[in-house]
C-alpha positions as CSV (number, residue, x, y, z in Angstrom):
1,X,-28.0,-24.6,-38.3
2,X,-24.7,-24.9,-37.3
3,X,-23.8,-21.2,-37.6
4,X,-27.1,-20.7,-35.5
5,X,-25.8,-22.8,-32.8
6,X,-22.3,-21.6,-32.4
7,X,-23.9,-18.0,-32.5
8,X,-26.4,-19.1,-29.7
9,X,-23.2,-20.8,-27.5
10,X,-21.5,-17.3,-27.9
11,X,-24.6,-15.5,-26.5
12,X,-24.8,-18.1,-23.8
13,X,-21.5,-17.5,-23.1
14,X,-20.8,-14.1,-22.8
15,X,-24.6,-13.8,-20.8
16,X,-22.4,-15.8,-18.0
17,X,-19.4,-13.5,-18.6
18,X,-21.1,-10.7,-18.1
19,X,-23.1,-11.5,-15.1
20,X,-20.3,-13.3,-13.5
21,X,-18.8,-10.2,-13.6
22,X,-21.6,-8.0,-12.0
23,X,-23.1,-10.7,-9.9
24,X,-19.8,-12.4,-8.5
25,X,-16.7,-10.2,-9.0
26,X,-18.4,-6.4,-8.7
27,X,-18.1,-4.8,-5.1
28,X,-21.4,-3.1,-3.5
29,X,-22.0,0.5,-5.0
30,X,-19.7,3.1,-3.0
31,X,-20.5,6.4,-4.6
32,X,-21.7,7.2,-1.4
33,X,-18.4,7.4,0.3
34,X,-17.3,9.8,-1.7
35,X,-17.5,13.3,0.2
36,X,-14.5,14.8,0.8
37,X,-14.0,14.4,4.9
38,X,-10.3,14.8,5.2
39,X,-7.4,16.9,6.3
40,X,-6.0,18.6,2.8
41,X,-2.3,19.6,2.8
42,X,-1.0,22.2,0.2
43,X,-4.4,22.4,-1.4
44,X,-3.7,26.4,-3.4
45,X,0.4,25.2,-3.9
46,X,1.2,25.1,-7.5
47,X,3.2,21.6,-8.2
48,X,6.2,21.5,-7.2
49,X,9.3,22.1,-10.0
50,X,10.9,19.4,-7.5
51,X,8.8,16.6,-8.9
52,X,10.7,16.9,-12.1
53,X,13.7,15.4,-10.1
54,X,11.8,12.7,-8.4
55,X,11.1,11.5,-11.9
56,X,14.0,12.0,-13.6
57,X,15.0,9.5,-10.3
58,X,12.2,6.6,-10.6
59,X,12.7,6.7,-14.9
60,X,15.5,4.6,-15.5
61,X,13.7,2.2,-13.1
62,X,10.9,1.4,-15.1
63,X,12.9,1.8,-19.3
64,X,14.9,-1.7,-19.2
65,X,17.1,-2.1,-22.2
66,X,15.7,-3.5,-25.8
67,X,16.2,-7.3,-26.0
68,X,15.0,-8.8,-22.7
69,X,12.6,-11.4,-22.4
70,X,10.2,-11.1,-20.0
71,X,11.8,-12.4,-16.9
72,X,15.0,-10.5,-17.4
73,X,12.8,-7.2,-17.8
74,X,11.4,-7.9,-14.2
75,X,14.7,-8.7,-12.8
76,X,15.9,-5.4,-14.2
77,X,13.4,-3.4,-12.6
78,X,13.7,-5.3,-9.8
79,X,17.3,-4.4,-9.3
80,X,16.9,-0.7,-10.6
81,X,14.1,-0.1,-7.9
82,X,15.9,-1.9,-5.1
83,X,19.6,0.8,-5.8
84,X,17.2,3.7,-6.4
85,X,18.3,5.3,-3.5
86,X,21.7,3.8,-2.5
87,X,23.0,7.3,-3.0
88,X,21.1,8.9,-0.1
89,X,23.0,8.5,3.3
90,X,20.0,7.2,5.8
91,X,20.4,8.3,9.5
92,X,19.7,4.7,10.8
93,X,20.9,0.9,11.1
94,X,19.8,-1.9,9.0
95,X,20.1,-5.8,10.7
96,X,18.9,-8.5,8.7
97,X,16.5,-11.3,9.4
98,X,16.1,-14.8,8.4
99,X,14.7,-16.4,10.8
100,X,12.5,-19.7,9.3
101,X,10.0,-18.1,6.5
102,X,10.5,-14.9,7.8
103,X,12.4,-12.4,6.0
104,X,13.2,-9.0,5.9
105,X,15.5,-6.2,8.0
106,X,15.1,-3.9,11.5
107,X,15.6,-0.4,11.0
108,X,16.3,2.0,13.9
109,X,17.1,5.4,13.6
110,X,19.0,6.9,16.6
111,X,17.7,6.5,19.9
112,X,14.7,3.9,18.7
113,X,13.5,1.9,21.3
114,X,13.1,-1.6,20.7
115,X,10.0,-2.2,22.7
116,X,8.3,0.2,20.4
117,X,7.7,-1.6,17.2
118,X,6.5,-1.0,13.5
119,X,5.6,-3.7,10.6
120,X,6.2,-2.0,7.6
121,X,5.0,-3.5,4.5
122,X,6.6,-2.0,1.0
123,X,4.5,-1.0,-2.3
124,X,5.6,-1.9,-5.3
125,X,2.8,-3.0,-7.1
126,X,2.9,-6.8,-5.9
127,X,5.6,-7.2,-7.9
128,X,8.6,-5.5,-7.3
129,X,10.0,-3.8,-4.0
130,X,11.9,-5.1,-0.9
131,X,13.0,-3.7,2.3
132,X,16.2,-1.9,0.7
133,X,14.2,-0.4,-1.9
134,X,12.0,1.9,0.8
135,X,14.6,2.3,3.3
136,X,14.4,6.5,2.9
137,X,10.9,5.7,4.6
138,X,11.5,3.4,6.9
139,X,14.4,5.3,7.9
140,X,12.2,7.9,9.1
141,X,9.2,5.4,9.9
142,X,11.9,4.5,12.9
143,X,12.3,8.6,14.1
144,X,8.5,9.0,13.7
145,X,7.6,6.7,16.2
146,X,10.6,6.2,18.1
147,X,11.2,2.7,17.9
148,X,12.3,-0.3,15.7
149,X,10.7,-0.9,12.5
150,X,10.7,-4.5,10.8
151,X,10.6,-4.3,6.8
152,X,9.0,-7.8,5.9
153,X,10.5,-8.9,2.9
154,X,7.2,-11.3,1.2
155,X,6.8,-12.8,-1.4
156,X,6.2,-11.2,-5.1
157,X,3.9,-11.9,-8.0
158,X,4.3,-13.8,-10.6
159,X,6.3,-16.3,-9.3
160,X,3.9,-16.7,-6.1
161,X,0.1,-16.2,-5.7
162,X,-1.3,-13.2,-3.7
163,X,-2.4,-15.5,-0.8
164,X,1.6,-16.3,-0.2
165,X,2.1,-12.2,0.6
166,X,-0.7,-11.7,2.4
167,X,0.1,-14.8,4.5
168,X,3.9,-13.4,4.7
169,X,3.1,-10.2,6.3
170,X,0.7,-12.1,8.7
171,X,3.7,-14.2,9.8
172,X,5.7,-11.1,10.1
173,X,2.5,-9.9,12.6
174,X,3.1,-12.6,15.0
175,X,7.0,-12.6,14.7
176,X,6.8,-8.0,15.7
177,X,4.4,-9.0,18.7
178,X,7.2,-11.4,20.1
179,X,10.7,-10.6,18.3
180,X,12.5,-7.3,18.6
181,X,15.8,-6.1,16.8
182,X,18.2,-8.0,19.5
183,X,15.9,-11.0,20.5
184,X,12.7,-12.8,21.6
185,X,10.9,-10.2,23.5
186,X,7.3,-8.6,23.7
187,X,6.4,-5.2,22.2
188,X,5.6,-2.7,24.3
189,X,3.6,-0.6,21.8
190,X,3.0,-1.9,18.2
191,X,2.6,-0.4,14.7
192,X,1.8,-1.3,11.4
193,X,2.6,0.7,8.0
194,X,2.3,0.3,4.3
195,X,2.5,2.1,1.0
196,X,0.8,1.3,-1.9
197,X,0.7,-2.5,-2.2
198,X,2.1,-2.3,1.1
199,X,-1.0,-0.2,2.2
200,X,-3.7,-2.7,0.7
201,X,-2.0,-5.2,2.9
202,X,-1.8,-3.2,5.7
203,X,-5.5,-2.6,5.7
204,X,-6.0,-6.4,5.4
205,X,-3.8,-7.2,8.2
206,X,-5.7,-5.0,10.7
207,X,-8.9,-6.6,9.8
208,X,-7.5,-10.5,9.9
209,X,-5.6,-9.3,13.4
210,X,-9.0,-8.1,14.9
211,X,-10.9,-11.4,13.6
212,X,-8.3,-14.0,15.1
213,X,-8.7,-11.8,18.5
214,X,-5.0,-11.0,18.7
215,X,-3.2,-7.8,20.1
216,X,-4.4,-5.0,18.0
217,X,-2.0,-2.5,17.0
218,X,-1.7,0.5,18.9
219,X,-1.8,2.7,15.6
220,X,-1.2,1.8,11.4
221,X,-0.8,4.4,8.7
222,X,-1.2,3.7,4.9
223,X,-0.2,5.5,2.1
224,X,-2.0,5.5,-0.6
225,X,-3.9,2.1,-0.6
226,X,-5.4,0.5,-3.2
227,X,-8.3,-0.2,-1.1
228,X,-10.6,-1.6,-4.1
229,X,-9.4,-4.3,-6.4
230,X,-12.5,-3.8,-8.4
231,X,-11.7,-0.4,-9.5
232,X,-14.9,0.8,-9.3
233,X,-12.9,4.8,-7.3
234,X,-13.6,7.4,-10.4
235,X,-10.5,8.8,-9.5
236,X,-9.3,5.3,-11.4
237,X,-10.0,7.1,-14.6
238,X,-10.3,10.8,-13.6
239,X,-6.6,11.1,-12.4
240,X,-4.9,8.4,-15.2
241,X,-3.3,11.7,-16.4
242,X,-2.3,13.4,-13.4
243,X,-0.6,10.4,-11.6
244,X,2.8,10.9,-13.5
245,X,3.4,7.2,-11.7
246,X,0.7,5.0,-12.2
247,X,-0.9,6.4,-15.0
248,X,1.8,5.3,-17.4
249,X,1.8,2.0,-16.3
250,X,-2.0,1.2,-15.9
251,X,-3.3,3.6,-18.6
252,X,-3.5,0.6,-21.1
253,X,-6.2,-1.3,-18.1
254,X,-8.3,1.6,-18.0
255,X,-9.0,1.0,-21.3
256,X,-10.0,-2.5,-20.9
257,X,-14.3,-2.9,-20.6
258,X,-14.3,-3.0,-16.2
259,X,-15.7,-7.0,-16.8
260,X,-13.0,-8.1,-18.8
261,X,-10.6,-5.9,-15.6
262,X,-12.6,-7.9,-12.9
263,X,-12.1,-11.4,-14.9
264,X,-8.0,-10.7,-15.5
265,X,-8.1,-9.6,-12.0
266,X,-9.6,-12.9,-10.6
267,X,-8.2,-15.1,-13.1
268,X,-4.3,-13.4,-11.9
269,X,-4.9,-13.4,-8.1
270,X,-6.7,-16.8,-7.5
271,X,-9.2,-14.3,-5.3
272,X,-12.5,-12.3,-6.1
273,X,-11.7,-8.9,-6.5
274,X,-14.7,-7.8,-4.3
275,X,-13.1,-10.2,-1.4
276,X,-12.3,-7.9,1.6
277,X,-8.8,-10.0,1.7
278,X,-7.8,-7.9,-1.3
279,X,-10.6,-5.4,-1.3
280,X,-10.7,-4.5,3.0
281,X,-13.3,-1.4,1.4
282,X,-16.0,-4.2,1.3
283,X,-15.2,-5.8,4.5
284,X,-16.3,-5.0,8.1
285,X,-14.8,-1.7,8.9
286,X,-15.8,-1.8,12.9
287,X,-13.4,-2.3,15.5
288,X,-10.0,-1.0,14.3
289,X,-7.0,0.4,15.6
290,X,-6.3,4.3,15.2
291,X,-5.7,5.1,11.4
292,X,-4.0,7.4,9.8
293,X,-4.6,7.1,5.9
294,X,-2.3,9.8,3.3
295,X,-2.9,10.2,-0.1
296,X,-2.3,12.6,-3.2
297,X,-5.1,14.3,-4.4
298,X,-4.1,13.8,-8.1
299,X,-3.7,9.7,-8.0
300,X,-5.3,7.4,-9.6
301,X,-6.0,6.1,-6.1
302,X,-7.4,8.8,-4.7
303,X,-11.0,7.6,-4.4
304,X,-9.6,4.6,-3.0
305,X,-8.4,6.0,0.1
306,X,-11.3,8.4,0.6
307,X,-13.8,6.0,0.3
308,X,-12.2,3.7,2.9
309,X,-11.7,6.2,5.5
310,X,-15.2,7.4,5.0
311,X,-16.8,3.6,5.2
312,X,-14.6,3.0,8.2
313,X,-15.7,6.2,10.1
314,X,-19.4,5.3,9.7
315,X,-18.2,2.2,11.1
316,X,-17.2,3.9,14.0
317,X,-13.5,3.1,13.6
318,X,-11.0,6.0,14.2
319,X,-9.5,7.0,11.0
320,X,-8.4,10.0,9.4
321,X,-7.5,11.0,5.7
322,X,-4.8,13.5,4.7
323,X,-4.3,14.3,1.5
324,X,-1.8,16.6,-0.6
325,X,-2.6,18.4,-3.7
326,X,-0.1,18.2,-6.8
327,X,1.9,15.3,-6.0
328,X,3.3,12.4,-6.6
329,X,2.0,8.8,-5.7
330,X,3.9,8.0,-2.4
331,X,5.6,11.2,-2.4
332,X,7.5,10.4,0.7
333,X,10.1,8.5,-0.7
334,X,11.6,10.9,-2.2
335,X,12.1,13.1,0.7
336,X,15.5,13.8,-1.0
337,X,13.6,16.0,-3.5
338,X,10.0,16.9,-2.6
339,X,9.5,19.3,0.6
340,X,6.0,17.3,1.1
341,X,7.3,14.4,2.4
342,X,8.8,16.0,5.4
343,X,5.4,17.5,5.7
344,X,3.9,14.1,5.8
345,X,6.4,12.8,8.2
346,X,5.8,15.4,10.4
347,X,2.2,14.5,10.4
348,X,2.6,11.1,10.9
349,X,5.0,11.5,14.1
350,X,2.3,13.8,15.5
351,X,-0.2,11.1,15.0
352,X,1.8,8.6,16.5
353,X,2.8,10.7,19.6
354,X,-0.9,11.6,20.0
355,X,-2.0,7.8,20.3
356,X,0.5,6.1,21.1
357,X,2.6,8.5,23.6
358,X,6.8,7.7,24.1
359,X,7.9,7.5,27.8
360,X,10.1,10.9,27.2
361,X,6.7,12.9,26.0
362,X,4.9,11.6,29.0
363,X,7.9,11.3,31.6
């Protein structure tokens, strides 16, 4: 009798796992966002032999030595990620900023004007990454659209929640609207820009911006977003072996059964991973600024992006998707090595110049 019980409390309980899951955690059904509706960049190149070298960069970043505990593994990376690039000579200035909770550095390459603003918000997974780390893109962030670009430096997993970054890089909004490199002083024309991490938060800060009724930005980019924290994109398990950055590291989840993925997810964030705050592909997708989304064709978030951009066109936002074939995950910060990164540059100044016009273009 008591085996029968205990067997019946186990059914009982894994009934209210399992529907948790699909009931309370699972997104709506998105397959049909799926078509392929973008602008595709090296589509018949073979990969690049350069890739080798970006890798051979980003390696030691991610191998800390044997006998760490955990923290001092996260600390290493941290540090490793942060120097990556301290060998590349960046055509800009950095100034630092603490001013109350807000952290972080302006970057402006020659000639930036400071009325001309960008948010940028750094990938890195949630958990590692700061403004130094992705100063070869902000660096040209600042050249592409001509103006000053504040790297917010928030707050990381594990030793905050999710809610404290996202309410960071809302902050950092509010301070870009009215603080520019030398002072107190309204922007002109306004940006925002993410990768990765970076990107998901970008996405959620254009839709919190355009709730609250403030000044929309005059144009955002994001690079490969994770856009669905349910992980529902196919490319999620079609690309694990293509993505030579990701895949590595989040092989071992695509393994997991997707309810047990959707309970770790909820359980680590404090949020349901089908809440637009984490997942903006389930949230209203009207009503936001010009878009430009950029994404490799063989990453694991792929399907991410795509689905996004196509939800938020039938929205009737204006967004567009470019995508390269053969490449890595963020590609463009390692300009140093990969020739598609100045391709995506290139495409992102045009976008910017097209929306959002400098006084020299228009003088």
């Amino acid at each position: 009798m008591i085996t029968l019980s205990i067997l019946l409390l186990c059914c009982a309980a894994l009934s209210v796992y399992l529907l948790v899951a699909r009931l309370y955690l699972s997104g709506a059904d998105l397959s049909a966002f799926d078509a392929d509706r973008g602008q595709r960049f090296a589509s018949d190149r073979p990969e690049s032999p350069a890739i080798a070298a970006a890798m051979a960069r980003l390696t030691p970043s991610n191998t800390p030595p044997p006998g760490l505990n955990k923290q001092q593994r996260l600390a290493f990376k941290r540090d490793k990620f942060n120097h990556m690039f301290d060998d590349l000579q960046q055509d800009a200035r950095f100034i630092a900023v603490a001013a109350g909770a807000i952290g972080g550095e302006w970057v402006l390459a020659p000639g930036a004007d400071p009325a001309r603003r960008m948010l940028y918000i750094h990938g890195g997974g949630f958990v590692v990454g700061s403004p130094r780390s992705h100063r070869p893109i902000t660096a040209r962030m600042s050249a592409a659209c001509g103006g000053a670009v504040f790297a917010v430096d928030y707050r990381l997993l594990p030793e905050y929640k999710r809610i404290d970054g996202i309410e960071d890089c809302r902050a950092a909004y509010r301070y870009v609207l009215e603080h520019g490199p030398y002072g107190a002083a309204p922007a002109q024309k306004l940006f925002v820009a993410g990768d990765s991490a970076g990107g998901n938060l970008t996405l959620s800060l254009l839709a919190w911006a355009r709730d609250q009724g403030m000044r929309a930005a005059d144009a955002a980019i994001a690079i490969a977003p994770p856009s669905d924290a349910t992980w529902s994109s196919p490319s999620i398990l079609r690309n694990v072996d293509s993505d030579y950055m990701l895949g590595p590291a989040i092989r071992i989840i695509t393994r997991l059964p997707r309810s047990l993925t959707l309970w770790l997810n909820w359980l680590s964030s404090g949020i349901r991973p089908n809440d637009p705050l984490i997942s903006p592909v389930f949230g209203d997708l009207s009503g936001l600024p010009p878009l430009l989304v950029q994404v490799s064709e063989t990453e694991m978030l792929y399907d991410d992006a795509r689905r996004y951009v196509n939800r938020a066109r039938a929205a009737g936002s204006q967004v567009a998707l470019q995508s390269w074939n053969r490449t890595l995950h963020v590609w463009h910060i390692f300009h140093a090595e990969l020739p598609e990164a100045a391709e995506a540059f290139a495409e992102i100044a045009r976008f910017i110049e097209r929306v959002a016009p400098t006084h020299k273009a228009t003088a």
